[in-house]
C-alpha positions in Angstrom: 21.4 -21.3 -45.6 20.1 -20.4 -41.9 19.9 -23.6 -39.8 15.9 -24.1 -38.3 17.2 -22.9 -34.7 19.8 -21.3 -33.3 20.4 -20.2 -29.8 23.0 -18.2 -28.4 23.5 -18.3 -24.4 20.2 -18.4 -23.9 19.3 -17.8 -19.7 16.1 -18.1 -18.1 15.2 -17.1 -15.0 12.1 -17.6 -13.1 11.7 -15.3 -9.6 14.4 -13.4 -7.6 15.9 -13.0 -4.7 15.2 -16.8 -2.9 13.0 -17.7 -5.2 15.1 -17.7 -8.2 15.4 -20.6 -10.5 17.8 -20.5 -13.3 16.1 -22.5 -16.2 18.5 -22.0 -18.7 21.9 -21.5 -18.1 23.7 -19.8 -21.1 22.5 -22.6 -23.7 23.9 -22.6 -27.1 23.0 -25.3 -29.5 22.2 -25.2 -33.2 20.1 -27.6 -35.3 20.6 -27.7 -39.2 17.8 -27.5 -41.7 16.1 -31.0 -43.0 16.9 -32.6 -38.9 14.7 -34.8 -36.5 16.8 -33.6 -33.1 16.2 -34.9 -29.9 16.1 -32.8 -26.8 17.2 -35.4 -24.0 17.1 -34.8 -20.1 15.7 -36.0 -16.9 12.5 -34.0 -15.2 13.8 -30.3 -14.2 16.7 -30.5 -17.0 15.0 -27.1 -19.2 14.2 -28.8 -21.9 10.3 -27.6 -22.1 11.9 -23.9 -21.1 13.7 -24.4 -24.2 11.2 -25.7 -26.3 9.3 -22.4 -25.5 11.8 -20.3 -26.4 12.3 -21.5 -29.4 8.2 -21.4 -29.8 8.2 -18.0 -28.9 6.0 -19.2 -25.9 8.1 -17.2 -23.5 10.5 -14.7 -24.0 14.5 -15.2 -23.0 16.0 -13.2 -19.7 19.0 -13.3 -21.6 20.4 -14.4 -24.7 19.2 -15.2 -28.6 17.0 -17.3 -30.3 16.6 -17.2 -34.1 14.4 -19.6 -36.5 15.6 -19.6 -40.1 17.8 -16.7 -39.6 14.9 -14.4 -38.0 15.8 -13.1 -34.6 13.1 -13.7 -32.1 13.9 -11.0 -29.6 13.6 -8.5 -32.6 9.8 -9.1 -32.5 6.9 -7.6 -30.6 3.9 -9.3 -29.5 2.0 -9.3 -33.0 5.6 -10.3 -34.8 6.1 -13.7 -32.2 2.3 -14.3 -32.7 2.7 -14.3 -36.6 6.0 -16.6 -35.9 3.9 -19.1 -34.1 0.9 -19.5 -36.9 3.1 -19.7 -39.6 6.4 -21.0 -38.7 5.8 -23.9 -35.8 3.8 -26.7 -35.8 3.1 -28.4 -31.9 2.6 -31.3 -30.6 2.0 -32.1 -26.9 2.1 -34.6 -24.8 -1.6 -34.3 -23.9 -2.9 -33.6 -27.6 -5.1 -30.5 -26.6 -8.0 -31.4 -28.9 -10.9 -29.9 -28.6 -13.5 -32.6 -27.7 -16.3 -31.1 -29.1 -15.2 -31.2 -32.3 -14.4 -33.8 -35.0 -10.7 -34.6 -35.9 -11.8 -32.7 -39.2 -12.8 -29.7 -37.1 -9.8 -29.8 -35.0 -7.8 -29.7 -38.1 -9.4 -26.8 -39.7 -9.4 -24.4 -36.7 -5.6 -24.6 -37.4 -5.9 -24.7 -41.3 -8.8 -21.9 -42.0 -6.3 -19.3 -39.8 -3.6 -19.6 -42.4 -5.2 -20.6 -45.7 -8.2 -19.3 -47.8 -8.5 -23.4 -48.9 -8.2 -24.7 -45.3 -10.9 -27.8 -45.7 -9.0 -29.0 -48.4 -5.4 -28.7 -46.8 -7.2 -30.3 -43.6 -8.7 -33.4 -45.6 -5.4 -33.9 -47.6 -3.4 -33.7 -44.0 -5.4 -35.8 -42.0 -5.2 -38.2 -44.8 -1.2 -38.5 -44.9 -1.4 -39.1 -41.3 -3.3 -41.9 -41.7 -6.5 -41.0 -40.6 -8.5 -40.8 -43.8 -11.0 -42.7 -42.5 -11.8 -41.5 -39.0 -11.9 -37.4 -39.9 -15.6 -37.5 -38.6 -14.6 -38.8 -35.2 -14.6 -37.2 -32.1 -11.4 -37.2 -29.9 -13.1 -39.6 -27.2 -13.9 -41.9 -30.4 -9.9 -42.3 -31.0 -7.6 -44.3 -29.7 -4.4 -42.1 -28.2 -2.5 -42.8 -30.9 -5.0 -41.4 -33.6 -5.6 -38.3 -31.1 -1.6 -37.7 -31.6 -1.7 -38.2 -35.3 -4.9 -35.3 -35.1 -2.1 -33.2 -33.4 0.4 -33.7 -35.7 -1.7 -33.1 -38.2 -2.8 -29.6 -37.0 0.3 -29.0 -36.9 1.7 -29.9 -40.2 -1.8 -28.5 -41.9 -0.1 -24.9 -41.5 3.2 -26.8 -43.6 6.0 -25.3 -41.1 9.6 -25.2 -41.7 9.3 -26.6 -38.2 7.7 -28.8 -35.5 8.2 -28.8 -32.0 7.0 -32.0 -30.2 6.8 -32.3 -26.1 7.0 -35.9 -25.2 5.0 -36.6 -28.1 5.0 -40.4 -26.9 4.5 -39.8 -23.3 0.9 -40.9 -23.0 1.2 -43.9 -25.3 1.5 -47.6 -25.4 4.7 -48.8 -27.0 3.1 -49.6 -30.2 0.8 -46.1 -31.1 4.3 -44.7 -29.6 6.4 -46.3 -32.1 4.0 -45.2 -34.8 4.1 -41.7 -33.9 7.8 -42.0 -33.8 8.1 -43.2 -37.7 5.3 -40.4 -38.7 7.8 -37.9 -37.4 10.6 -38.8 -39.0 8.4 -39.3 -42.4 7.7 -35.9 -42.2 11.3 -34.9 -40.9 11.9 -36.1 -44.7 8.8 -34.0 -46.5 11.3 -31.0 -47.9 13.3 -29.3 -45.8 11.3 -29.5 -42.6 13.0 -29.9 -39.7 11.2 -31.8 -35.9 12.7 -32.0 -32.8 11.5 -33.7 -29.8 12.0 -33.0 -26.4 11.8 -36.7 -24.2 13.7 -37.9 -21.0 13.3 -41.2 -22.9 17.0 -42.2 -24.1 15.6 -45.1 -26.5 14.2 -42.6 -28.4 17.9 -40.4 -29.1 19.1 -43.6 -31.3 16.4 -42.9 -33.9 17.5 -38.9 -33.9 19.8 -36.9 -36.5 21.3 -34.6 -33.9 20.7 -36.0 -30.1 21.3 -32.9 -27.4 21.4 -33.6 -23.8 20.5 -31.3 -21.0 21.2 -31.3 -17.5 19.8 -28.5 -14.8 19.8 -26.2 -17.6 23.1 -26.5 -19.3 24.3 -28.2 -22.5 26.6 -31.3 -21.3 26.3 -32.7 -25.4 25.7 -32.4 -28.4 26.4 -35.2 -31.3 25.1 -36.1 -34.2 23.9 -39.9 -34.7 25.9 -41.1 -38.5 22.9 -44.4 -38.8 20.0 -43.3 -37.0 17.7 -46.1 -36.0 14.2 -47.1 -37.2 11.5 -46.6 -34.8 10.9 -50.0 -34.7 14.2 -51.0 -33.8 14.4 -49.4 -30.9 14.7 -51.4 -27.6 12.2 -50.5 -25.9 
């Protein structure tokens, strides 16, 4: 069995000459199937560069990424767009819902691209988020919290191996950020899925399988966590 990501000294590099950042310096970490990992580093560590590697948001300068066994650098344009419909669910920090559109609508944008029976896939989604009620709401009619569970639930409409989440908690109160937190680790458990979260937030590493640590670019750890915490345990 492939583990969900795999990267082999992966380097980024942004620039030249003066002007040259090194993102990613020769990063190598791997992250079983079935894991909620947690991507841990101060501002300017790489961890969003990462993130987008392993999206297939950008491409590497040097080095590997695979997904499930399929090498990313082996694909052209059309292959990594195909990779990111199918294959990766995301959640940002910011949500990046449309406003003009219900949390329904948002939904099955996402759900109609992939399946023939998106409305039902989007209803049945938005309901295991929690959100059965409030599918006829605008975005500026939720609270942040529901807006995040309309993102995860875009994402998890398309039913990814896995989910990629950027500070999912970033812009939340402790309470809709703890929430969020157990939602991700329900669906870490749905199958063989497997999330991981990228946050300069240390609490949250105590609740993860696999907790990796990044420092200007480079791997200084990587461990996995035997009794992971519930979200609500965490001292926040």
């Amino acid at each position: 069995m492939h583990p969900a990501v795999k990267t082999t000294d992966l380097t980024k590099t942004y620039g030249e000459g003066e002007t040259e950042v090194r993102a990613l310096r020769g990063v190598s970490i791997e992250i079983p199937r079935g894991e909620l990992a947690v991507l841990l580093g101060p501002s300017g560590s790489g961890k969003t560069t990462l993130l987008n590697q392993i999206g297939a948001l950008e491409s590497p300068t040097a080095g590997s990424v695979e997904a499930e066994g399929l090498d990313l650098n082996s694909l052209d344009d059309k292959g990594r767009t195909a990779y990111r419909l199918h294959s990766i669910g995301f959640v940002f920090q910011f949500y990046n819902l449309v406003p003009t559109l219900t949390a329904r609508e948002n939904v099955a944008l996402i759900a109609e691209l992939v399946d023939s029976d998106g409305l039902e896939r989007t209803e049945a989604v938005l309901a295991r988020v929690g959100l059965a009620d409030r599918m006829d709401h605008f975005p500026g009619q939720l609270s942040g919290g529901e807006q995040q569970r309309v993102s995860i639930a875009r994402g998890l409409v398309k039913d990814p191996p896995l989910m990629l989440c950027d500070e999912p908690t970033g812009s939340l109160d402790v309470e809709s950020g703890v929430a969020i937190l157990e939602l991700l680790r329900e669906v870490t458990r749905d199958g063989d899925r497997s999330v991981l979260i990228v946050t300069h937030n240390a609490v949250t590493a105590k609740m993860a399988d696999r907790v990796i640590r990044l420092r200007d670019g480079q791997v200084m750890s990587q461990e996995t966590n035997p009794s992971p915490a519930d979200p609500e345990q965490l001292d926040w």
